[in-house]
PDB file as gemmi writes it, atoms N, CA and C in Angstrom:
CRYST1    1.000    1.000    1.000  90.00  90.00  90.00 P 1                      
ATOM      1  N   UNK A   1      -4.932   9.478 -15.176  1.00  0.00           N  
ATOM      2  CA  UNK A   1      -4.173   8.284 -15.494  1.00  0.00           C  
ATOM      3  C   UNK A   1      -4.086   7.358 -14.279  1.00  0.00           C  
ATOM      4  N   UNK A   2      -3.733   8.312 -13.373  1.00  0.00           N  
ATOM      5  CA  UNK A   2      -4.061   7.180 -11.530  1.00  0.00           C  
ATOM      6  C   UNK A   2      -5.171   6.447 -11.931  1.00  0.00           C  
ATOM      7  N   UNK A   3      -6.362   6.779 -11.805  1.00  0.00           N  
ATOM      8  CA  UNK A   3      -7.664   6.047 -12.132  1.00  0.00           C  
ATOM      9  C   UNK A   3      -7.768   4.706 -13.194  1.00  0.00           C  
ATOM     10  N   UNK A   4      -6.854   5.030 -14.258  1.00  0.00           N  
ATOM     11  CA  UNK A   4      -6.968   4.090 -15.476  1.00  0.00           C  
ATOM     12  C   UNK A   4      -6.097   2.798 -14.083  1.00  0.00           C  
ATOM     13  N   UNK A   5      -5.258   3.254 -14.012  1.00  0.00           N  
ATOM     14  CA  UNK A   5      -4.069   2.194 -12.958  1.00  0.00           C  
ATOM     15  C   UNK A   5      -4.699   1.159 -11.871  1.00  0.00           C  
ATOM     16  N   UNK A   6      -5.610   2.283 -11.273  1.00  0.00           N  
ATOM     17  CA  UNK A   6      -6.244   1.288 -10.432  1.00  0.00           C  
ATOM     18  C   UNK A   6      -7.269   0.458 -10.503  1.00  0.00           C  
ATOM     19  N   UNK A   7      -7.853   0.286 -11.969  1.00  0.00           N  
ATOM     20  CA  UNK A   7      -8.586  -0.627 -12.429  1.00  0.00           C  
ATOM     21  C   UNK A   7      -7.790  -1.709 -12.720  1.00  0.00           C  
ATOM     22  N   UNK A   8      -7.081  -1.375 -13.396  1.00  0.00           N  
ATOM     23  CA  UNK A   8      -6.330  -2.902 -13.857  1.00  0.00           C  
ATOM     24  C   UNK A   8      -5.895  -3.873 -13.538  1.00  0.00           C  
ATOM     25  N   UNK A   9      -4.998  -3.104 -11.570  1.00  0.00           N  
ATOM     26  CA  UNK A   9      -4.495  -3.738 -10.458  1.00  0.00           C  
ATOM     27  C   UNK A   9      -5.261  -3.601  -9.444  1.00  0.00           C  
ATOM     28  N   UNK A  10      -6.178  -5.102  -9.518  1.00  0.00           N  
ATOM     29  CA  UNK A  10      -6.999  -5.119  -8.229  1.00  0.00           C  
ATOM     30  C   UNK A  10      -6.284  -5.137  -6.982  1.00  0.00           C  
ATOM     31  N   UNK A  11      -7.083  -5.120  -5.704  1.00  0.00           N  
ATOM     32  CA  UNK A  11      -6.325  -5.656  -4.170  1.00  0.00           C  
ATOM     33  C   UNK A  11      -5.155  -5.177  -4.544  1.00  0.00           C  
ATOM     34  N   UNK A  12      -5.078  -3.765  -4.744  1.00  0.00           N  
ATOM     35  CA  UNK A  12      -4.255  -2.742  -4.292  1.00  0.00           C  
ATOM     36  C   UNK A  12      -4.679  -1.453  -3.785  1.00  0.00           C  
ATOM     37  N   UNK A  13      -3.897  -1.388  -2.701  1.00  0.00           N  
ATOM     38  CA  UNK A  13      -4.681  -0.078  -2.259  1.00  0.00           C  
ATOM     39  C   UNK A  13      -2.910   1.050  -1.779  1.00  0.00           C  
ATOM     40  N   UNK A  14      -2.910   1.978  -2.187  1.00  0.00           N  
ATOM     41  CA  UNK A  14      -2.042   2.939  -2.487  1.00  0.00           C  
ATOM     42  C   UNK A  14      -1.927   4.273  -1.355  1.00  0.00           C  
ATOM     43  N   UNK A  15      -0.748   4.042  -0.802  1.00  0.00           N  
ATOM     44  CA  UNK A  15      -1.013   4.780   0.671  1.00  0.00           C  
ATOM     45  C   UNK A  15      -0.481   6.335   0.131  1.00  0.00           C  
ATOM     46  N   UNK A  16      -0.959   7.507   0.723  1.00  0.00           N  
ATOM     47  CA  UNK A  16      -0.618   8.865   0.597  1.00  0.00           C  
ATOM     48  C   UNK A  16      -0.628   9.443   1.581  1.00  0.00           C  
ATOM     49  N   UNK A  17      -1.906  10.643   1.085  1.00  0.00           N  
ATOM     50  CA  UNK A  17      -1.933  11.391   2.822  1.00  0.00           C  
ATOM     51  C   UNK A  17      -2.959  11.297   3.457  1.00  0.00           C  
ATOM     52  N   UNK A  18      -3.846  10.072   3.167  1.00  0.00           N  
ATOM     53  CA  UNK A  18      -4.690  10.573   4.150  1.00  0.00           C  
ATOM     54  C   UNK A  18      -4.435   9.834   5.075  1.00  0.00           C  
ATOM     55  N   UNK A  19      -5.385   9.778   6.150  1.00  0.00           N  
ATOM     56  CA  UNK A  19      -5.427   9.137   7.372  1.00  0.00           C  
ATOM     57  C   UNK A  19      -5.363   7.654   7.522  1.00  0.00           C  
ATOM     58  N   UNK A  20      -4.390   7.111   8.577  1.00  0.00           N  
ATOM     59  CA  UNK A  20      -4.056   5.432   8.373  1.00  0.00           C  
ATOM     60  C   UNK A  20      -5.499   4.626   8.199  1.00  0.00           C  
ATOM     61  N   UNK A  21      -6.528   5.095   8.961  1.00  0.00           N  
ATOM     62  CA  UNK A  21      -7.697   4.332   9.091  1.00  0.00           C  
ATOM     63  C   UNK A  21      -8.516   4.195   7.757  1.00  0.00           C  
ATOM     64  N   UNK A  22      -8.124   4.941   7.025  1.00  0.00           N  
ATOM     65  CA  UNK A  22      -8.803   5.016   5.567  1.00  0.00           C  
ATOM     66  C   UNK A  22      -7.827   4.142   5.196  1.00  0.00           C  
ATOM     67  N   UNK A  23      -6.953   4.125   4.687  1.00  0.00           N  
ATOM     68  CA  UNK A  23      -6.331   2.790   4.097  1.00  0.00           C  
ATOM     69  C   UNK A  23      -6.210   1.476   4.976  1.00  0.00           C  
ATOM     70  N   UNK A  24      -6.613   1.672   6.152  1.00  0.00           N  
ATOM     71  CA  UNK A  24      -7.177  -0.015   6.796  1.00  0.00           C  
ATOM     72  C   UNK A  24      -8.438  -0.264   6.332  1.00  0.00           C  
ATOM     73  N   UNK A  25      -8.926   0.295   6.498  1.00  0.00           N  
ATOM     74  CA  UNK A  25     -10.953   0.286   6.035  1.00  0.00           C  
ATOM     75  C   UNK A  25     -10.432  -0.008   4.170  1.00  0.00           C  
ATOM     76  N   UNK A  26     -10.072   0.548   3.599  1.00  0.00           N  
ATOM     77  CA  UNK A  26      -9.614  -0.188   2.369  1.00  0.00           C  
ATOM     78  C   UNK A  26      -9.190  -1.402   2.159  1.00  0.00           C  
ATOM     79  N   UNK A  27      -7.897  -1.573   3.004  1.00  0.00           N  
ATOM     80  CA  UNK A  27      -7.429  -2.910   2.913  1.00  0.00           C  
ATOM     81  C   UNK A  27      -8.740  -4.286   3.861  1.00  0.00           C  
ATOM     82  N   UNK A  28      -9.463  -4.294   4.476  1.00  0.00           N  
ATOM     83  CA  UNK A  28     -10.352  -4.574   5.033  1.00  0.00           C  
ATOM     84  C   UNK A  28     -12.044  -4.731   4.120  1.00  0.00           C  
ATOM     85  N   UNK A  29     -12.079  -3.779   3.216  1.00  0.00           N  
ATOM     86  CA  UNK A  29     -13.173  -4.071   2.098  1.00  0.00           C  
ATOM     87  C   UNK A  29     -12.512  -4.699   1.424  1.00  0.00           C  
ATOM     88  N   UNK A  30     -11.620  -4.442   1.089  1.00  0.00           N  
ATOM     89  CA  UNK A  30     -11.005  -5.941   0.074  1.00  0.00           C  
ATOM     90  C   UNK A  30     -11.279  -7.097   0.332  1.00  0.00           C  
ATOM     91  N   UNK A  31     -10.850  -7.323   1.223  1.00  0.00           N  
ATOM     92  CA  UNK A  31     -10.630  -8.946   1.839  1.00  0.00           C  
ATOM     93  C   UNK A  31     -12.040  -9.135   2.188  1.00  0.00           C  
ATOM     94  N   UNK A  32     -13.046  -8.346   2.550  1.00  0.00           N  
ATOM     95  CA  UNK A  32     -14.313  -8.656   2.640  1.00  0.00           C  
ATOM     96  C   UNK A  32     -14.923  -9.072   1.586  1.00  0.00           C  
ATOM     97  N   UNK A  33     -14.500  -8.198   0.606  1.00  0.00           N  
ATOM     98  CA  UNK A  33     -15.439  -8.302  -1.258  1.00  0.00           C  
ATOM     99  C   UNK A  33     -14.482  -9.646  -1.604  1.00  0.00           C  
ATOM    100  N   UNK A  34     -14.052 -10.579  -1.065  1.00  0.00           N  
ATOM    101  CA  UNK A  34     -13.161 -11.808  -1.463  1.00  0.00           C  
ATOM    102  C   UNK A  34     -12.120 -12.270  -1.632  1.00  0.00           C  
ATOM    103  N   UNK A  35     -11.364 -10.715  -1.819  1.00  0.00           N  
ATOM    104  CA  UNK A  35     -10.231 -11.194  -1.875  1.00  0.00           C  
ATOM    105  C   UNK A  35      -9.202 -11.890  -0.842  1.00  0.00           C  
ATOM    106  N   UNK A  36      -8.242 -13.094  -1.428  1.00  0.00           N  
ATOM    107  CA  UNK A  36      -7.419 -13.494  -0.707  1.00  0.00           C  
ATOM    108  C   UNK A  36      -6.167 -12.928  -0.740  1.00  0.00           C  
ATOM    109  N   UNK A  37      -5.536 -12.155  -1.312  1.00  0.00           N  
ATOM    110  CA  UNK A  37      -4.167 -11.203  -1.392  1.00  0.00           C  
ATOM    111  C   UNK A  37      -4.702  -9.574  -1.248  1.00  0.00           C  
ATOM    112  N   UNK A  38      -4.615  -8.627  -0.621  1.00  0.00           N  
ATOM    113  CA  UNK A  38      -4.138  -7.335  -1.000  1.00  0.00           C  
ATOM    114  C   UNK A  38      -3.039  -6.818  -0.943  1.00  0.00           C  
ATOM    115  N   UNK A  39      -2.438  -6.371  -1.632  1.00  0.00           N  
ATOM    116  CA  UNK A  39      -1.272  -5.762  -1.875  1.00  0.00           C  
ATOM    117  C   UNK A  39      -1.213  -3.882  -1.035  1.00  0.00           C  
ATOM    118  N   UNK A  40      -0.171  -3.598  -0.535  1.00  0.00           N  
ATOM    119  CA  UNK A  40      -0.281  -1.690   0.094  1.00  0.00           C  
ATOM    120  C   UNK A  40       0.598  -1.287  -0.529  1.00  0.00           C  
ATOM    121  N   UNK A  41       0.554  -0.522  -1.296  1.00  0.00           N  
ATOM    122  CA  UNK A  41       1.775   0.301  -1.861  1.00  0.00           C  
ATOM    123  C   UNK A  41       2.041   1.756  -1.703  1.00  0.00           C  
ATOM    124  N   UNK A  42       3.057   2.274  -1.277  1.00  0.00           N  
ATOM    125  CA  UNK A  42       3.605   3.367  -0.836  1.00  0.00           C  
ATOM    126  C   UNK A  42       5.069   4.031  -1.308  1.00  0.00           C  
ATOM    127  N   UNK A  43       5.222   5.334  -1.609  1.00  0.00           N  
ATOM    128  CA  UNK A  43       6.450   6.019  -1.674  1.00  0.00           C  
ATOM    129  C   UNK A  43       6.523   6.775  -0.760  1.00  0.00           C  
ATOM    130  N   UNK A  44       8.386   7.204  -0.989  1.00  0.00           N  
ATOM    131  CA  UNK A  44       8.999   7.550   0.110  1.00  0.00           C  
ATOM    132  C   UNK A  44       8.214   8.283   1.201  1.00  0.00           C  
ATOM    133  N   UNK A  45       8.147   9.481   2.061  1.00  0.00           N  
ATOM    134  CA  UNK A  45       7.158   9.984   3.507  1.00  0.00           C  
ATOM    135  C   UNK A  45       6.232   8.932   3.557  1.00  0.00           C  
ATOM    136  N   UNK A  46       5.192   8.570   2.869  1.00  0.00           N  
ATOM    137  CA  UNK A  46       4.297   7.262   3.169  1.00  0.00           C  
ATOM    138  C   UNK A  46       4.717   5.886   3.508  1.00  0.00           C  
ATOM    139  N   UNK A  47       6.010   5.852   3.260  1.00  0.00           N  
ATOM    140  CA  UNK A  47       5.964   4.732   3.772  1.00  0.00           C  
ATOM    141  C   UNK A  47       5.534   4.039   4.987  1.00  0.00           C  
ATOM    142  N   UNK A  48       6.369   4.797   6.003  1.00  0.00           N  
ATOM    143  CA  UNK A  48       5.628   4.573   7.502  1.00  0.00           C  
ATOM    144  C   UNK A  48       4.271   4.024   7.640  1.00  0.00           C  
ATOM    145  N   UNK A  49       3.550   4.743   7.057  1.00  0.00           N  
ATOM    146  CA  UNK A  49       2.189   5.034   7.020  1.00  0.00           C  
ATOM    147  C   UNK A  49       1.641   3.992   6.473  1.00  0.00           C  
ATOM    148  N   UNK A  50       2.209   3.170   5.288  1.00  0.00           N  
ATOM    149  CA  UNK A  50       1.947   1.720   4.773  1.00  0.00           C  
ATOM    150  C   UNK A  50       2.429   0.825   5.858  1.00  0.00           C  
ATOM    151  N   UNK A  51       3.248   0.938   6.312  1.00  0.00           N  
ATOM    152  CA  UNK A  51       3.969  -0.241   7.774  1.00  0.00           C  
ATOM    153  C   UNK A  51       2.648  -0.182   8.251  1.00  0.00           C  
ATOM    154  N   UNK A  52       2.312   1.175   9.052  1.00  0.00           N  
ATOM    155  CA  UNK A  52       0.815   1.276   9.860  1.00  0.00           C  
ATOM    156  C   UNK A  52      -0.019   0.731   9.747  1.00  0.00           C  
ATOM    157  N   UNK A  53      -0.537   0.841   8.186  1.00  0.00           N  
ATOM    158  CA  UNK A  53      -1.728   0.422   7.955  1.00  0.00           C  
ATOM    159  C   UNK A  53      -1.777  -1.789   8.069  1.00  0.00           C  
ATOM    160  N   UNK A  54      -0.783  -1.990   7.349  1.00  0.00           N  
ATOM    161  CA  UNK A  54      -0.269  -3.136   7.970  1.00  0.00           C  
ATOM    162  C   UNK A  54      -0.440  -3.703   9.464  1.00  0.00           C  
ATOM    163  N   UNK A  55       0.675  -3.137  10.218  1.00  0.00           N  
ATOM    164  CA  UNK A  55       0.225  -3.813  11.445  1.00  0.00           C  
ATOM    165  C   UNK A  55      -1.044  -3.648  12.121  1.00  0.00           C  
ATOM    166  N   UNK A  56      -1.481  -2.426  11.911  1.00  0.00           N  
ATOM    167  CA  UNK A  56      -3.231  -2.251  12.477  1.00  0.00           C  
ATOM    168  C   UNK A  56      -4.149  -3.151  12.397  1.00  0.00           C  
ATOM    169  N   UNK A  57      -3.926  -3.327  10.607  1.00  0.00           N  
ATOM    170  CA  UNK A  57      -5.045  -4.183   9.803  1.00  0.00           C  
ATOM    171  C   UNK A  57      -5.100  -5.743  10.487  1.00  0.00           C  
ATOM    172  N   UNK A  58      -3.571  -5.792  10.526  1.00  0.00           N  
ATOM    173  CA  UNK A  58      -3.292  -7.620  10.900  1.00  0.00           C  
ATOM    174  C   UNK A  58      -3.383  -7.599  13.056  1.00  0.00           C  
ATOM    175  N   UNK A  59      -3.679  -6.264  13.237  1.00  0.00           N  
ATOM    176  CA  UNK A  59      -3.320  -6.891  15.355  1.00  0.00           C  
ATOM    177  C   UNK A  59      -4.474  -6.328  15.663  1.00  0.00           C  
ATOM    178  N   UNK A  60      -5.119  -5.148  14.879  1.00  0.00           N  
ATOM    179  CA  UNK A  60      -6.748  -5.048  15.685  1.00  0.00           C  
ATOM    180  C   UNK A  60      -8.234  -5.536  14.674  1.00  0.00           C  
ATOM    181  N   UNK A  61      -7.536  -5.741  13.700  1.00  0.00           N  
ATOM    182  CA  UNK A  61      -8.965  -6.266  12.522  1.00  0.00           C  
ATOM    183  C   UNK A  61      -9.024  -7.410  12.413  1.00  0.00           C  
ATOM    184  N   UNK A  62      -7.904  -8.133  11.195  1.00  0.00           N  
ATOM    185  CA  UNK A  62      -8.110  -9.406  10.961  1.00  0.00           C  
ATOM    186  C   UNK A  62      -6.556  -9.996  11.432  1.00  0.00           C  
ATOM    187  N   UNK A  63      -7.021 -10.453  12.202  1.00  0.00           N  
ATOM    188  CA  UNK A  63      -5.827 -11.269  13.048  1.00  0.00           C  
ATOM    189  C   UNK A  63      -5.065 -12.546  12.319  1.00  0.00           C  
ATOM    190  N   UNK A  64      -6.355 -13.382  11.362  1.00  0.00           N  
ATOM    191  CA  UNK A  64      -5.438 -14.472  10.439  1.00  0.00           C  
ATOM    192  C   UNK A  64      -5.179 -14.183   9.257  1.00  0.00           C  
ATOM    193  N   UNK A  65      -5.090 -12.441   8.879  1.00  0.00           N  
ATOM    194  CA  UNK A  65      -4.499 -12.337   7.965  1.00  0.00           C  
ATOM    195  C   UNK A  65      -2.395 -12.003   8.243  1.00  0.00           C  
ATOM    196  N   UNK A  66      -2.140 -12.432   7.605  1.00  0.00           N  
ATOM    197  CA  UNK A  66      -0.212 -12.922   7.160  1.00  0.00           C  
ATOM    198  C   UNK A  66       0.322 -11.877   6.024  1.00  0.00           C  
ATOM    199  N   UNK A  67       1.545 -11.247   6.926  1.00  0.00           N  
ATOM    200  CA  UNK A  67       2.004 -10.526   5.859  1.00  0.00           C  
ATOM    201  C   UNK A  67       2.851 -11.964   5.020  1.00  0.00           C  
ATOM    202  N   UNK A  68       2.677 -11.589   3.439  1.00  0.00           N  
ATOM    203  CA  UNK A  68       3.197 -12.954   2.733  1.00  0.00           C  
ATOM    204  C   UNK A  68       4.766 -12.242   1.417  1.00  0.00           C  
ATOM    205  N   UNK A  69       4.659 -11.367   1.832  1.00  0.00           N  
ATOM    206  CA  UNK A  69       5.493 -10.439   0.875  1.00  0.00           C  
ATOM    207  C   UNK A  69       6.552  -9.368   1.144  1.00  0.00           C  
ATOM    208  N   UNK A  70       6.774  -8.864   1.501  1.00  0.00           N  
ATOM    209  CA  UNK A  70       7.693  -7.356   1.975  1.00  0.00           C  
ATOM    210  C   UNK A  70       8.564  -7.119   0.488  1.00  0.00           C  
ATOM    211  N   UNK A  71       8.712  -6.171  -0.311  1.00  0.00           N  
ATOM    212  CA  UNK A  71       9.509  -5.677  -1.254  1.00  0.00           C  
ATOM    213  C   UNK A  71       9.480  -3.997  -1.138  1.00  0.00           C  
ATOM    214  N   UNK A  72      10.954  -3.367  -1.437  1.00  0.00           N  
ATOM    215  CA  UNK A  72      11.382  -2.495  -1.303  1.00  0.00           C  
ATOM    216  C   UNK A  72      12.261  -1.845  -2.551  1.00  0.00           C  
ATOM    217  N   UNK A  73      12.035  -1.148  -2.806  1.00  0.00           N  
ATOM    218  CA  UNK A  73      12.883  -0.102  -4.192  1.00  0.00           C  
ATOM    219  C   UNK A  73      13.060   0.593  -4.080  1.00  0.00           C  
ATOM    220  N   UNK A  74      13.526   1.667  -5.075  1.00  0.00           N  
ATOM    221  CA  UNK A  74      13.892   2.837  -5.325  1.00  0.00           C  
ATOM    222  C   UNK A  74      13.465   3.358  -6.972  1.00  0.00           C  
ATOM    223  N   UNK A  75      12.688   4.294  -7.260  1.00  0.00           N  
ATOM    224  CA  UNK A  75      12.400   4.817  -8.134  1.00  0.00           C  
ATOM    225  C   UNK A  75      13.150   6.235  -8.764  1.00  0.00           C  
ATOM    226  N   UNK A  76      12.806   6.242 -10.212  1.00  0.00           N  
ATOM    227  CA  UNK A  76      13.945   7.575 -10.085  1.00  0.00           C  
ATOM    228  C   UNK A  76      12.368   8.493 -11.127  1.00  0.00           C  
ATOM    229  N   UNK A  77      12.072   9.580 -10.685  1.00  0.00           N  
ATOM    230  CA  UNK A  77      11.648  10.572 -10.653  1.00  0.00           C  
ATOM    231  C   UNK A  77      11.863  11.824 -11.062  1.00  0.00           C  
ATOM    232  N   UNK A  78      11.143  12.667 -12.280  1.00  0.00           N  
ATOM    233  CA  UNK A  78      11.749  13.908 -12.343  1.00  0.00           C  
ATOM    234  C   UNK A  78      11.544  14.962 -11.053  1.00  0.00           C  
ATOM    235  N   UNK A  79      12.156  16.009 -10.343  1.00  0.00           N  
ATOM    236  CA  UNK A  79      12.029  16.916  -9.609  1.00  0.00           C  
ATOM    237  C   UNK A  79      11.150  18.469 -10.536  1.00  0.00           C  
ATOM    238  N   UNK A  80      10.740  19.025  -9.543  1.00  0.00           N  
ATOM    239  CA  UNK A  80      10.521  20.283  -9.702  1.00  0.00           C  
ATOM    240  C   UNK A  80      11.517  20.844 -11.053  1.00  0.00           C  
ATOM    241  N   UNK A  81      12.845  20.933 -10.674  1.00  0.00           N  
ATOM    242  CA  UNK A  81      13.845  21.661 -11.358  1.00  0.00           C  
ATOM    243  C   UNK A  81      14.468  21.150 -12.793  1.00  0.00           C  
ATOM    244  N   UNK A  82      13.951  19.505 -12.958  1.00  0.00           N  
ATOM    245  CA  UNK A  82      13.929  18.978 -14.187  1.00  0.00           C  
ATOM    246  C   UNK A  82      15.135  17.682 -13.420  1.00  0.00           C  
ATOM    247  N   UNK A  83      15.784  17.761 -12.872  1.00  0.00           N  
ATOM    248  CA  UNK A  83      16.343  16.747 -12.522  1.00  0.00           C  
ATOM    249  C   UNK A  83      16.003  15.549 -12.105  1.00  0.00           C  
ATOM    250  N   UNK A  84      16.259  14.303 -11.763  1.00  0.00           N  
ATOM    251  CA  UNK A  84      15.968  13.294 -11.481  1.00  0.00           C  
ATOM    252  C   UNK A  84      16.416  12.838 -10.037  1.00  0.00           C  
ATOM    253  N   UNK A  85      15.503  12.533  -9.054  1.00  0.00           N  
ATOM    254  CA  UNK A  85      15.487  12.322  -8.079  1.00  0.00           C  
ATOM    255  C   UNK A  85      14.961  10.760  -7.480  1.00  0.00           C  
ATOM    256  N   UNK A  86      16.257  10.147  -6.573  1.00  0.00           N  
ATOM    257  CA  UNK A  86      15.334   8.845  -6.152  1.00  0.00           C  
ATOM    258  C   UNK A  86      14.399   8.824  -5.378  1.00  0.00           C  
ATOM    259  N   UNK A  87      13.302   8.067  -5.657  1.00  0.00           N  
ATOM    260  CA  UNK A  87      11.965   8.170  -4.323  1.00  0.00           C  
ATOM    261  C   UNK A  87      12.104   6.397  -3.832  1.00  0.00           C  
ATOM    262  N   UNK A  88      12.264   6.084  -3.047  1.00  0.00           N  
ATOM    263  CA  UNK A  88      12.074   4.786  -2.214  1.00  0.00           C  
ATOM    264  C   UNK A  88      10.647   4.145  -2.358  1.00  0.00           C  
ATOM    265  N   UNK A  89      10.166   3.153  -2.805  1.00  0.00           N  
ATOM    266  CA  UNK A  89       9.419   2.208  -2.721  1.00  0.00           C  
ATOM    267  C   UNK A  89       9.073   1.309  -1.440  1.00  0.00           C  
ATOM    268  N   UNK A  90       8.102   0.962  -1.307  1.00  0.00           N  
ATOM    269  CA  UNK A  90       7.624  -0.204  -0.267  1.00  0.00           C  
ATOM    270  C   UNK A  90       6.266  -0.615  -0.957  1.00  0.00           C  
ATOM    271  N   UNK A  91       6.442  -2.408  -1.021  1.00  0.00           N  
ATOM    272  CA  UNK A  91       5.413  -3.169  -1.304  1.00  0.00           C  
ATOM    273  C   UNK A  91       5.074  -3.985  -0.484  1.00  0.00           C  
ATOM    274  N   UNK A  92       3.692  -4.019   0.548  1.00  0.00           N  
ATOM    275  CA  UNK A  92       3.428  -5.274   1.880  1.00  0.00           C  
ATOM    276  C   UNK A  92       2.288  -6.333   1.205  1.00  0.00           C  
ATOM    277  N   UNK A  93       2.507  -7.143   0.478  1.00  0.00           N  
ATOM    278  CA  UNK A  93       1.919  -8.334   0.159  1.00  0.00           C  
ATOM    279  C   UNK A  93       0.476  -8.514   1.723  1.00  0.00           C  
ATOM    280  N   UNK A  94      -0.596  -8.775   2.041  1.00  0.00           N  
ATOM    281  CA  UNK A  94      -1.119  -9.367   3.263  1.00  0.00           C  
ATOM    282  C   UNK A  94      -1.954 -10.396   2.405  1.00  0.00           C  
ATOM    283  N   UNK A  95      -2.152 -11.827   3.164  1.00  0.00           N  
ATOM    284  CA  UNK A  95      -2.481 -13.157   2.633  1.00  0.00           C  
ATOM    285  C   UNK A  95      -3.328 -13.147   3.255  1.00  0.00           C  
ATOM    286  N   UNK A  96      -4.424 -14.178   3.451  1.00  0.00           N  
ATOM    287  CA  UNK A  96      -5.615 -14.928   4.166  1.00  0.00           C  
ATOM    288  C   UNK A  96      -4.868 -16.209   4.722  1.00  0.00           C  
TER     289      UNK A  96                                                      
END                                                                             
């Protein structure tokens, strides 16, 4: 179902676990293949890791790209145990 998601919503790229440089090199083919917006999206432990990929992308790659967005949430989630748990959101808009 991830897969169906990320067709639909282009110039998004979705931070987890891997390594920050893989989601710069993502956000970076984007903007190469044309696009003028990519969007980073991340939950709660990743977040950091979306900040990262952010400032990297914009102070050692593309320097006139502009963060144009910052949004932040909270999601509610089932747990392991059946309960519902909040997970924190972060959305970094970057412009041309």
């Amino acid at each position: 179902m991830i897969g169906l998601q990320e067709k639909k919503e282009e110039n998004v790229v979705l931070v987890g676990k891997k390594p920050v440089m893989n989601y710069v090199l993502a956000v970076i083919t984007q903007f190469q293949a044309g696009a003028n917006e990519v969007e980073i999206r991340a939950r709660g432990r990743a977040i950091s890791k979306a900040v990262d990929v952010a400032e990297v992308t914009r102070s050692r790659f593309l320097q006139q790209v502009k963060i144009a967005d910052i949004k932040i949430g909270t999601e509610e989630r089932p747990s392991q145990t059946g309960e519902k748990i909040n997970v924190s959101t972060i959305s970094i808009k970057l412009k041309k």
